[in-house]
C-alpha positions in Angstrom: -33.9 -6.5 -21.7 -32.4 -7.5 -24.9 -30.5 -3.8 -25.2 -28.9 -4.5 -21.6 -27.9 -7.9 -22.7 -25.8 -6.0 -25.7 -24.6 -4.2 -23.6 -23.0 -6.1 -21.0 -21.9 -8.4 -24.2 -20.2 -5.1 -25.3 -18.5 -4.5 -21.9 -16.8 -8.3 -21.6 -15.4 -7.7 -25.2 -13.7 -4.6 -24.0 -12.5 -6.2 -21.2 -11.1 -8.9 -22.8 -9.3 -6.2 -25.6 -7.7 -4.1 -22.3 -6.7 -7.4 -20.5 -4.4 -8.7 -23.7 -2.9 -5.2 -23.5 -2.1 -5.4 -20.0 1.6 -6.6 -19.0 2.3 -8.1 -16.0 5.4 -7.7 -14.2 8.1 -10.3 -14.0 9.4 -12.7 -10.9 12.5 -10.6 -10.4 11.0 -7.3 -10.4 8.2 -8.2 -8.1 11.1 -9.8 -5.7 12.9 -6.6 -5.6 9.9 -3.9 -4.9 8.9 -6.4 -2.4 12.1 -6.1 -0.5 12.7 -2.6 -0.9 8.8 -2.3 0.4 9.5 -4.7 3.0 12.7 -2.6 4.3 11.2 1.0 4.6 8.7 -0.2 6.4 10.7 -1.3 8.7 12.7 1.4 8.9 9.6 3.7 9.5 8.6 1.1 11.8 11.6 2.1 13.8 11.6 6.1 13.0 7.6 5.9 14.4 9.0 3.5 17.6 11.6 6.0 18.0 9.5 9.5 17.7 6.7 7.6 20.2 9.0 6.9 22.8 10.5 10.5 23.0 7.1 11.6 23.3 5.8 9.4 25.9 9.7 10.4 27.8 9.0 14.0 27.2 5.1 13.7 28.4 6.3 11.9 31.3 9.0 14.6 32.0 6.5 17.6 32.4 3.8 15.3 34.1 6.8 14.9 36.8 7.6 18.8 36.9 4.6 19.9 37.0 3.1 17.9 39.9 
């Protein structure tokens, strides 16, 4: 009992060693991958919209020759 109790005590003062060595992005950086995240997927948004209408057209197109 006691052993996993130095244990976990062990594992919160690691944490707390790897969180003061983590470094955190700032406002204007996070502002800028947003909107260039935000943008392509839009503009896959509109490839996909794009590539699913030429397929329903072309389905369409072979359903109507065929029958």
């Amino acid at each position: 009992m006691f052993d996993r109790l130095k244990q976990f005590r062990t594992f919160l003062t690691e944490v707390r060693s790897e969180i003061k060595k983590v470094t955190f992005p700032a406002r204007d950086e996070v502002v800028s991958t947003t909107i260039v995240v935000l943008v392509t997927s839009f503009i896959f948004a509109l490839y996909l919209f794009g590539a699913d209408l030429l397929i329903v057209q072309g389905y369409q197109f072979i359903v109507r020759v065929l029958t």
